[in-house]
GUDREN-57227 format. One record per atom (N, C-alpha, C): residue number from 1; residue in three letters; atom name; x, y, z. Coordinates in pm, whole numbers, plus 50000, padded with zeros to 5 digits. Example, Ala and Ser with C-alpha at 12.3 -4.5 7.8 and 13.67 -1.06 7.14 Angstrom:
<1 'ALA' 'N' <51319 49431 50780>>
<1 'ALA' 'CA' <51230 49550 50780>>
<1 'ALA' 'C' <51320 49670 50780>>
<2 'SER' 'N' <51285 49775 50708>>
<2 'SER' 'CA' <51367 49894 50714>>
<2 'SER' 'C' <51290 50003 50787>>
% end
This chain:
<1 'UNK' 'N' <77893 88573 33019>>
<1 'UNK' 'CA' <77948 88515 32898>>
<1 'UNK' 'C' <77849 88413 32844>>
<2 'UNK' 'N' <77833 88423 32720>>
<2 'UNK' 'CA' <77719 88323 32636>>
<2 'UNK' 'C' <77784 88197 32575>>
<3 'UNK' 'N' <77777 88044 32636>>
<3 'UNK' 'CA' <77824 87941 32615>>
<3 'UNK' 'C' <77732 87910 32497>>
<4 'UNK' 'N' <77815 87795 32407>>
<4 'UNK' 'CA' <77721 87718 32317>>
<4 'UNK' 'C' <77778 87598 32357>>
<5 'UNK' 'N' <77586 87568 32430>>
<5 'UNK' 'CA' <77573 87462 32531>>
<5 'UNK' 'C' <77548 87350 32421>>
<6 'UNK' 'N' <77505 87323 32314>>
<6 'UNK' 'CA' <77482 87239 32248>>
<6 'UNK' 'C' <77433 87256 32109>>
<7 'UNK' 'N' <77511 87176 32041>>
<7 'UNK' 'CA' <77537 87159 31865>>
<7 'UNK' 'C' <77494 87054 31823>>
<8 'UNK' 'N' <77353 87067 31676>>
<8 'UNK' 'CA' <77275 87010 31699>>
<8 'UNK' 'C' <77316 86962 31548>>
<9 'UNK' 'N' <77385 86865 31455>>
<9 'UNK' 'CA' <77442 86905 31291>>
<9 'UNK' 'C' <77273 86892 31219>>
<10 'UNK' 'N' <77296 86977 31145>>
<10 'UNK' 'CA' <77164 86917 31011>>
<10 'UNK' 'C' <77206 86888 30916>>
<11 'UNK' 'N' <77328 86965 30905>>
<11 'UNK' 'CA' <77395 86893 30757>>
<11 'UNK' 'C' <77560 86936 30809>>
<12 'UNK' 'N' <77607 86835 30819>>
<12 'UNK' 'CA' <77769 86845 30880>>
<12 'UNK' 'C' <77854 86996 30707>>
<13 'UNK' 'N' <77822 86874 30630>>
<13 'UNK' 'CA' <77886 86894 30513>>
<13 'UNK' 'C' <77858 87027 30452>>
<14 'UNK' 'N' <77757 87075 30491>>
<14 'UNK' 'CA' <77701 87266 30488>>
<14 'UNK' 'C' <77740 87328 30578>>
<15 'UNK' 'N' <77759 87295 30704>>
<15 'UNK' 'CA' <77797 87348 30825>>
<15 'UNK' 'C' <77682 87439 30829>>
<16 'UNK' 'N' <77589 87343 30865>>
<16 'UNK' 'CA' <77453 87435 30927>>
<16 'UNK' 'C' <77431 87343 30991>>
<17 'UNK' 'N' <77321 87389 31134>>
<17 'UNK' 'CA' <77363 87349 31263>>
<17 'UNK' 'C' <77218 87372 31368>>
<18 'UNK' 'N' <77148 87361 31466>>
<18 'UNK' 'CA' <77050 87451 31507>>
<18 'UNK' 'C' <77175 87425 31646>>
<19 'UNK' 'N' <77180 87547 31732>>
<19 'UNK' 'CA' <77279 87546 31848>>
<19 'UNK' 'C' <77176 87569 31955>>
<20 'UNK' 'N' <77246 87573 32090>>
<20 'UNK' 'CA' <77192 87612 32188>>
<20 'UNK' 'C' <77272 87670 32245>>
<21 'UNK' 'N' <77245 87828 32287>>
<21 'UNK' 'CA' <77314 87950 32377>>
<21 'UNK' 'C' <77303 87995 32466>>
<22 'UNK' 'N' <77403 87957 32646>>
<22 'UNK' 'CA' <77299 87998 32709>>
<22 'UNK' 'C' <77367 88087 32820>>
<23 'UNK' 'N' <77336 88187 32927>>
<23 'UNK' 'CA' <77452 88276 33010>>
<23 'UNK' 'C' <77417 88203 33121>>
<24 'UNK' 'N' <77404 88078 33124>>
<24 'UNK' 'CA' <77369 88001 33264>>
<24 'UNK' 'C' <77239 88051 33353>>
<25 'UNK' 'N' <77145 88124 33285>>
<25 'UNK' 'CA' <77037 88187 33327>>
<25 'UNK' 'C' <76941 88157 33224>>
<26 'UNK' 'N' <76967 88226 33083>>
<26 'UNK' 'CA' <76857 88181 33017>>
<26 'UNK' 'C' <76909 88135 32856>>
<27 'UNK' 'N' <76822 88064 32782>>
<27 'UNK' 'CA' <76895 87987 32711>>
<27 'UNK' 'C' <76798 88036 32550>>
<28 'UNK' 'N' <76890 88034 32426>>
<28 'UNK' 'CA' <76782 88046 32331>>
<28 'UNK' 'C' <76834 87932 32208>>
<29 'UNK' 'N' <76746 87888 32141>>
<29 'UNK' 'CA' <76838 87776 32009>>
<29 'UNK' 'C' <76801 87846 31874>>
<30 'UNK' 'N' <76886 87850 31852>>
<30 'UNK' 'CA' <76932 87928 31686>>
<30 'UNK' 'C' <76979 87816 31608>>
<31 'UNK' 'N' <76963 87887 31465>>
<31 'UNK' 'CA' <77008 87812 31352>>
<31 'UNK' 'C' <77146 87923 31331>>
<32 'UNK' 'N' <77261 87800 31270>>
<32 'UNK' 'CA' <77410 87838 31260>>
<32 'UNK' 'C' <77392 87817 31105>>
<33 'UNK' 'N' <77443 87887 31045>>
<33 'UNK' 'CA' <77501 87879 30846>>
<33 'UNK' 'C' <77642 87892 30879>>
<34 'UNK' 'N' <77719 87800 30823>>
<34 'UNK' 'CA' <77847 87816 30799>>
<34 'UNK' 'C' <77913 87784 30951>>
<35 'UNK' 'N' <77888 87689 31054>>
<35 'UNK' 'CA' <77887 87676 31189>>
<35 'UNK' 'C' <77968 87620 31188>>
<36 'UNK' 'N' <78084 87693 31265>>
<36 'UNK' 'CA' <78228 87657 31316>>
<36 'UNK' 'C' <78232 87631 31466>>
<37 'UNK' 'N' <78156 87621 31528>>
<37 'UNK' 'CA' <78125 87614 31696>>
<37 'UNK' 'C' <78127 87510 31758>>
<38 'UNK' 'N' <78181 87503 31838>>
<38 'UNK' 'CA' <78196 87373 31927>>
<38 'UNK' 'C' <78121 87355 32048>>
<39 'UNK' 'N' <78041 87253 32109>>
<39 'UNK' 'CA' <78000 87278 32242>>
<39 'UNK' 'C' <78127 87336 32349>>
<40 'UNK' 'N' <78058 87367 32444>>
<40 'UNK' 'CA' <78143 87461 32567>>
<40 'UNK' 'C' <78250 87594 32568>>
<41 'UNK' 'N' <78217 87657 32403>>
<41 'UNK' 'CA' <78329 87702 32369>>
<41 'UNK' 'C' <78239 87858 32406>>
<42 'UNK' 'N' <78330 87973 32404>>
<42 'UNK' 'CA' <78212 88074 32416>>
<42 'UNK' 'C' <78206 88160 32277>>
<43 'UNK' 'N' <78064 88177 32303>>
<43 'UNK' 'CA' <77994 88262 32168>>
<43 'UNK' 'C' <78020 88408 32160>>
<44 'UNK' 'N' <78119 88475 32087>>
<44 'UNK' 'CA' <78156 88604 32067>>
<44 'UNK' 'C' <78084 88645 31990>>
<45 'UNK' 'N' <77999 88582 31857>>
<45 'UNK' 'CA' <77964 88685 31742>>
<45 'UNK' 'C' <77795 88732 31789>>
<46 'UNK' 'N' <77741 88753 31683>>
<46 'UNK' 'CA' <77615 88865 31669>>
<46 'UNK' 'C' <77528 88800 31632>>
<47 'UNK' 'N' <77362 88801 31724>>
<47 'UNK' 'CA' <77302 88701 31651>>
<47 'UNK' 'C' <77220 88768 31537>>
<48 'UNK' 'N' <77145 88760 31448>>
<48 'UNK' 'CA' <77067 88805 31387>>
<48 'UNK' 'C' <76914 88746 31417>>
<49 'UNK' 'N' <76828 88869 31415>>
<49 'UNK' 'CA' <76654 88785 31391>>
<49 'UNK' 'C' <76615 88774 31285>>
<50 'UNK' 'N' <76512 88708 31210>>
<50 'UNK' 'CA' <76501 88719 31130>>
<50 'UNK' 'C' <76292 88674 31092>>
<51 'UNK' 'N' <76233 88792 31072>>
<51 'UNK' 'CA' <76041 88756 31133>>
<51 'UNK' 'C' <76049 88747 31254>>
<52 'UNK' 'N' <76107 88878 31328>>
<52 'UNK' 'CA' <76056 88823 31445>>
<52 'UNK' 'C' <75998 88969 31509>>
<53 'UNK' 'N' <75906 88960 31665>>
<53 'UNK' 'CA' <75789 89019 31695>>
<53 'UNK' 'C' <75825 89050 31855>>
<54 'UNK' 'N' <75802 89171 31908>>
<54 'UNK' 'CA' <75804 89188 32097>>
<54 'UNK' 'C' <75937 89182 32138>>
<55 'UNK' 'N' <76065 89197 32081>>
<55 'UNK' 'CA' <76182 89177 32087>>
<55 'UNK' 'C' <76175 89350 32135>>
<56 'UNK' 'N' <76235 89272 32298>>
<56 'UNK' 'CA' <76280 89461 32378>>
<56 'UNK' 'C' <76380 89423 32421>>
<57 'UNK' 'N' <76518 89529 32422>>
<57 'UNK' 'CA' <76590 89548 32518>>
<57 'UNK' 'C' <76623 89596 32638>>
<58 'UNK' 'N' <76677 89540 32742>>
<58 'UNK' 'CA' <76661 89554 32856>>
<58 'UNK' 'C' <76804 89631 32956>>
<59 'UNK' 'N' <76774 89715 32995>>
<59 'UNK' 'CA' <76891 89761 33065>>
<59 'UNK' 'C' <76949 89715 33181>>
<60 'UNK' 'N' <76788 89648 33216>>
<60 'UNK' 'CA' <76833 89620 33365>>
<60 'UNK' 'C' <76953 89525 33436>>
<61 'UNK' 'N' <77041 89495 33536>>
<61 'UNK' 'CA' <77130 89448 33542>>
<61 'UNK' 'C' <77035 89329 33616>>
<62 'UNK' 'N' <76936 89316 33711>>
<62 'UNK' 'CA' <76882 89198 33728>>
<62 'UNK' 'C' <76752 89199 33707>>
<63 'UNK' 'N' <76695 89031 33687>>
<63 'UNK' 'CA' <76618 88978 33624>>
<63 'UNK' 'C' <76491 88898 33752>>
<64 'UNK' 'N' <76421 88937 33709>>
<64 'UNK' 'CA' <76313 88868 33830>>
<64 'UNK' 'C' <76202 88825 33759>>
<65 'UNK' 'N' <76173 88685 33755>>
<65 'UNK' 'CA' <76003 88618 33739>>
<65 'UNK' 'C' <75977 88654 33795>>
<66 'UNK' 'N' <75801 88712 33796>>
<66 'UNK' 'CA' <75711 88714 33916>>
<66 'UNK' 'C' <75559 88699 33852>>
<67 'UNK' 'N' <75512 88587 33922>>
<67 'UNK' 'CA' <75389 88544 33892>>
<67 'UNK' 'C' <75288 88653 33948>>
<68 'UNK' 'N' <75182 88678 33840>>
<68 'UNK' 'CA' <75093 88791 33896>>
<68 'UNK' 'C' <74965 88735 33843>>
<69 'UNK' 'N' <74898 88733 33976>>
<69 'UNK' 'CA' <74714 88733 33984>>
<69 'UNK' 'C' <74653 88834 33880>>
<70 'UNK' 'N' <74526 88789 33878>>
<70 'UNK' 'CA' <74450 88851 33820>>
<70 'UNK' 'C' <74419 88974 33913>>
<71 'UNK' 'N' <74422 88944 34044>>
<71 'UNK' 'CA' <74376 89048 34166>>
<71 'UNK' 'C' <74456 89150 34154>>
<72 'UNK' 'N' <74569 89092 34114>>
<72 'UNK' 'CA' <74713 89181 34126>>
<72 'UNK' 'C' <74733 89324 34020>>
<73 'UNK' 'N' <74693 89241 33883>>
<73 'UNK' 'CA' <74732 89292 33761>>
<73 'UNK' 'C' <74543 89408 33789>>
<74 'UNK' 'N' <74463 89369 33865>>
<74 'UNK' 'CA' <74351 89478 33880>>
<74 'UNK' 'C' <74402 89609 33951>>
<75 'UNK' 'N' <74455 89574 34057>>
<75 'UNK' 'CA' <74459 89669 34117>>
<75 'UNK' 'C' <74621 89747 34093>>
<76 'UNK' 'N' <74708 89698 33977>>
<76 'UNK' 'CA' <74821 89808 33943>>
<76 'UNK' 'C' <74701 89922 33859>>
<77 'UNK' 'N' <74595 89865 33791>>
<77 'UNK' 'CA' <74544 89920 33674>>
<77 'UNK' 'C' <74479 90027 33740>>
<78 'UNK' 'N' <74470 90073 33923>>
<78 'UNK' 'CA' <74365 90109 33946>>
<78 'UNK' 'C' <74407 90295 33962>>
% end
């Protein structure tokens, strides 16, 4: 579930907002138009991108960092 961990106002009176969204793993901050959101409440709607670049979706059910050498990234290539 995607919390909005934090509401940031730029203009109360526009209800625009930059938020922060996060599934207790990883977190992203967006801009809200028309922002009805409260901290701790959870985020049901859809985000939109808008200019943006390398955006993949992922199927996988888990998630792993892993730091890789130069030695490392040679010898997958080999």
């Amino acid at each position: 579930m995607i919390i909005v961990k934090k509401v940031n106002w730029i203009d109360i009176d526009s209800r625009e907002a930059d938020i922060l969204l996060s599934d207790g793993t990883y977190s992203i901050e967006c801009f809200c138009s028309d922002c009805n959101l409260s901290e701790d409440e959870a985020f049901l709607d859809i985000l939109y991108g808008f200019n943006v670049r390398n955006i993949v979706k992922s199927f996988n059910k888990e998630y792993v960092i892993d730091k890789k050498t130069v030695a490392t990234l040679f010898k997958e290539n080999l």
